[in-house]
C-alpha positions as CSV (number, residue, x, y, z in Angstrom):
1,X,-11.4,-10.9,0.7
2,X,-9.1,-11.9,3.2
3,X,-9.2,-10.7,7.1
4,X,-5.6,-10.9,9.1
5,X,-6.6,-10.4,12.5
6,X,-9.3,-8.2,13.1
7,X,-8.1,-4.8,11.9
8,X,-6.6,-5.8,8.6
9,X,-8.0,-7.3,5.1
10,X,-6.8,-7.8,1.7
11,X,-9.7,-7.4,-0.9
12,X,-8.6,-8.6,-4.8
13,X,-9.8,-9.2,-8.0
14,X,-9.8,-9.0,-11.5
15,X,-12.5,-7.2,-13.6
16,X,-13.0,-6.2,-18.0
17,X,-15.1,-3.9,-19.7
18,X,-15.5,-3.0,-23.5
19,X,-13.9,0.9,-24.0
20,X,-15.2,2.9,-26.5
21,X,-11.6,5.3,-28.2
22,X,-12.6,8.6,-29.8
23,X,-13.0,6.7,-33.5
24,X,-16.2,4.7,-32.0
25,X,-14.0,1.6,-32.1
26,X,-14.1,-0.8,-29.2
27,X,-11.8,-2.6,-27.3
28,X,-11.8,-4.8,-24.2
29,X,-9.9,-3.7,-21.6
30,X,-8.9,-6.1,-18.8
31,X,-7.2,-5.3,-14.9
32,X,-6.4,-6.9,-11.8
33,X,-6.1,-4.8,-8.5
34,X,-5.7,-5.0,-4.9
35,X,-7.4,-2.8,-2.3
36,X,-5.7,-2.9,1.9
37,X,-8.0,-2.2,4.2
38,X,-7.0,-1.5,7.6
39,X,-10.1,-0.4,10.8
40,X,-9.2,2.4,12.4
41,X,-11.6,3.8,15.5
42,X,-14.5,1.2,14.4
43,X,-14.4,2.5,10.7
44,X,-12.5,0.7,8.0
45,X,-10.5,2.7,5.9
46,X,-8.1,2.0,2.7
47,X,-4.7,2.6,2.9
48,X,-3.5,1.1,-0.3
49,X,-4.7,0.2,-3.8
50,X,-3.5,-0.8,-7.1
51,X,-5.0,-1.3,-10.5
52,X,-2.9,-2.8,-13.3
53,X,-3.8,-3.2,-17.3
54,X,-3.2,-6.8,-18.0
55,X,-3.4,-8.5,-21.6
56,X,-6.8,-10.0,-22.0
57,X,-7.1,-13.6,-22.3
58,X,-9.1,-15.0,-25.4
């Protein structure tokens, strides 16, 4: 996470998981996203976020 000042921050990352289709196969599925925070009256809030399907490295 990043902070820019005191009432902003930039949380990122990059996660997979194994999903299971409706045939019972499995697949891994892999995402990076991005979450803006910004504090509002003493209470930090999100005001943006993105999550987007990347190719999974081997």
């Amino acid at each position: 996470m990043r902070f820019f000042g005191e009432a902003v921050a930039v949380a990122y990352g990059a996660e997979n998981r194994m999903q299971k289709s409706a045939d019972g196969t499995e697949a891994r599925r892999c995402q990076v996203w991005t979450d803006t925070w910004l504090k509002r009256n003493g209470k930090w809030q999100i005001v943006a976020a993105q999550d987007t399907v990347v190719p999974c490295e081997k």
